[in-house]
matplotlib code that plots the C-alpha trace (Angstrom):
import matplotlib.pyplot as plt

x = [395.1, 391.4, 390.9, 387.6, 388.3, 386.4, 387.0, 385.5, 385.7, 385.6, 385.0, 385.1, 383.9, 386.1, 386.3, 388.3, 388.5, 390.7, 392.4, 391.1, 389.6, 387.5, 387.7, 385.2, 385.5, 385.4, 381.8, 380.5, 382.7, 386.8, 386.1, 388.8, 387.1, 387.2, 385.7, 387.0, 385.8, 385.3, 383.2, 385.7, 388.4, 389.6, 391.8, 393.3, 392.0, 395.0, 398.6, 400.4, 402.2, 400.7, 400.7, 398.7, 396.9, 394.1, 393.2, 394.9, 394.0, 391.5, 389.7, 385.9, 385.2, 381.9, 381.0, 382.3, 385.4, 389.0, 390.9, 394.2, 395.3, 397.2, 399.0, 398.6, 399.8, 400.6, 396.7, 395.9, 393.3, 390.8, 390.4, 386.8, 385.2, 382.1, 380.6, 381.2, 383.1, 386.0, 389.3, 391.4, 394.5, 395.7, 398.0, 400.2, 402.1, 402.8, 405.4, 404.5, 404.0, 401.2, 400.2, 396.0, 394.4, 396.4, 394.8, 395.1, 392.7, 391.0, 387.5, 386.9, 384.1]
y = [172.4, 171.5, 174.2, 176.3, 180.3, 182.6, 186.3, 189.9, 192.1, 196.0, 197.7, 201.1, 203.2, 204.9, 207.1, 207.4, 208.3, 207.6, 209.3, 209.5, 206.1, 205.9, 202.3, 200.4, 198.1, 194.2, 193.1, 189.9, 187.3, 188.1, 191.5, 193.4, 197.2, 199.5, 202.7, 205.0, 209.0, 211.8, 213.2, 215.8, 213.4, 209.6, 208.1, 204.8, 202.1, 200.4, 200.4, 199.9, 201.0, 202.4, 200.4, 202.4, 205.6, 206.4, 210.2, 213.4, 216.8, 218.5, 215.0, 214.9, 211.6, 209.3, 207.1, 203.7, 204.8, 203.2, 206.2, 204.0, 200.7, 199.7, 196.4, 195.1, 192.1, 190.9, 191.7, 194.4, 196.4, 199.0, 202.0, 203.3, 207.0, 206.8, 210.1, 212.0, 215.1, 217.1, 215.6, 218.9, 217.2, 213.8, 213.4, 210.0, 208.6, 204.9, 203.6, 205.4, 203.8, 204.9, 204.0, 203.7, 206.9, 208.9, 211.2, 209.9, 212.3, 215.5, 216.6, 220.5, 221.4]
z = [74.5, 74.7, 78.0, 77.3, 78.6, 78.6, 77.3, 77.2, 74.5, 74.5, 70.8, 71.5, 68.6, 65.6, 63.1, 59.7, 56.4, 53.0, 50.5, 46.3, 46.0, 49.4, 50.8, 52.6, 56.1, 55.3, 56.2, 57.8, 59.8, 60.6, 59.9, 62.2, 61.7, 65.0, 65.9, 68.6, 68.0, 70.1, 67.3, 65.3, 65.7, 65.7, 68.2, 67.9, 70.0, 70.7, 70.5, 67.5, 64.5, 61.3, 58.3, 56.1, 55.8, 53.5, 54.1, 53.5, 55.6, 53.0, 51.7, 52.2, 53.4, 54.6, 57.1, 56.9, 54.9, 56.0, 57.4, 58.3, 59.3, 62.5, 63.4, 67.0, 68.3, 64.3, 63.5, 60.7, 61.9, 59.9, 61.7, 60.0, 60.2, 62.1, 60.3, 57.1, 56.6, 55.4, 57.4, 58.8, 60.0, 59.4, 62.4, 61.5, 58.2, 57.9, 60.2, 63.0, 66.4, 68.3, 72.0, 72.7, 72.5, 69.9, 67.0, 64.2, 62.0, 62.7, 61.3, 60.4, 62.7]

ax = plt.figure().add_subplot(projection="3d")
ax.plot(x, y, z, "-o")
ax.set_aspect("equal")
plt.show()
């Protein structure tokens, strides 16, 4: 309505993983990739509910990989493993709702 506001955003940092075929994080502008890990595990950043999930407990996965996708506020966002490694437990299924902070995946130590 031609008001300027302005806004702050927080991008905490995430990790994640997918299953067979690993898939990558969009690059460059729009790209809706988060990061929020404790370092053996990734939390979602935000509340939502699971679309999809790319990992399985036992997968070896590398930084960068798509572990799942959450929708928030009717926005898809990748949730991406910040480090490699074998995934122990995957913690959600598609469908699930999840409130900020939740495990989603599990590394082995």
């Amino acid at each position: 309505n031609g008001k300027r506001f302005q806004v702050a955003m927080h991008l905490p940092q995430v990790a994640t993983s997918s299953a067979n075929a690993p898939t990558r994080a969009p690059k460059g502008p729009g790209s809706a990739s988060k990061q929020a890990s404790n370092g053996n595990a990734i939390s979602t950043p935000m509340s939502g509910t699971v679309v999809k999930v790319n990992a399985e407990a036992g997968q070896t996965i590398e930084a960068g990989t798509v572990v799942c996708i959450i929708e928030s506020m009717k926005m898809e966002n990748d949730i991406v493993a910040s480090r490699s490694g074998t995934l122990k437990t995957v913690a959600v299924q598609a469908g699930d709702k999840v409130q900020a902070g939740a495990l989603l995946v599990e590394f082995e130590s």
